[in-house]
C-alpha positions in Angstrom: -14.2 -14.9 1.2 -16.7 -12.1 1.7 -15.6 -8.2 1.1 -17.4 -4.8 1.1 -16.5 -3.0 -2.0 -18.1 0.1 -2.5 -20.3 -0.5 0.2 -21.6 -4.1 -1.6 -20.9 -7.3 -0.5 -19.1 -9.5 -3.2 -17.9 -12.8 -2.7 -14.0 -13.6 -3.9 -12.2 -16.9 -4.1 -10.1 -17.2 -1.3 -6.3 -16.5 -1.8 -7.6 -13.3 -4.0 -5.0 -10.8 -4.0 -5.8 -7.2 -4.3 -4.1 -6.7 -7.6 -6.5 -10.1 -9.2 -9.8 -8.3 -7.5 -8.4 -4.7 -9.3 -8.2 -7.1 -13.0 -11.7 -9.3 -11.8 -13.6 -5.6 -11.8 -11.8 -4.3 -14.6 -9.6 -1.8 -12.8 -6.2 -0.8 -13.3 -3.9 -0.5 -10.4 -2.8 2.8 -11.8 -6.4 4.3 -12.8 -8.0 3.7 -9.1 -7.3 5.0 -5.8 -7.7 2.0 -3.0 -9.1 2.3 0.9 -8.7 -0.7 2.5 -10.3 -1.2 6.0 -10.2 2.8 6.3 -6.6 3.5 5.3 -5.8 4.9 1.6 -3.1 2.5 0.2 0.2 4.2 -2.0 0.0 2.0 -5.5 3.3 0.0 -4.5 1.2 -0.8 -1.3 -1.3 -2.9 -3.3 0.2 -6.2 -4.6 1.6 -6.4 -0.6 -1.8 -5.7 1.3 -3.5 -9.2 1.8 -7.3 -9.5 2.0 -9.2 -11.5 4.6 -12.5 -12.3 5.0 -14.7 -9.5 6.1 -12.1 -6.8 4.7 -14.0 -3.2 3.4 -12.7 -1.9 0.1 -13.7 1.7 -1.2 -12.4 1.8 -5.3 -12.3 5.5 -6.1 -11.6 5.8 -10.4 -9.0 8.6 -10.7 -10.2 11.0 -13.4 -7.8 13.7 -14.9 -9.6 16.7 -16.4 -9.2 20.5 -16.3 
């Protein structure tokens, strides 16, 4: 299956949940804010949104500072 993350195409194995593509990049649910397809997902969204071929991710990495 073919997705846009970040604006790159990257090729998945189908049945790739969002949660697997988050561990296969070395993201943690917690640490990254998700868009998918233009909407910004809540984190107990992500292990329920499926992906599909063609889907656009943008992966934001949360940074605390002050």
């Amino acid at each position: 299956m073919l997705l846009t993350v970040n604006g790159r195409m990257s090729e998945v194995p189908d049945g790739t949940d969002l949660p697997g593509l988050l561990v296969s990049l070395g993201l943690r649910a917690g640490s990254v804010v998700v868009e998918h397809n233009g909407t910004a997902l809540l984190r107990s969204e992500l292990a329920s949104t499926p992906l599909r071929d063609g889907d656009r991710l943008e992966l934001v990495r949360a940074v605390a500072g002050g």
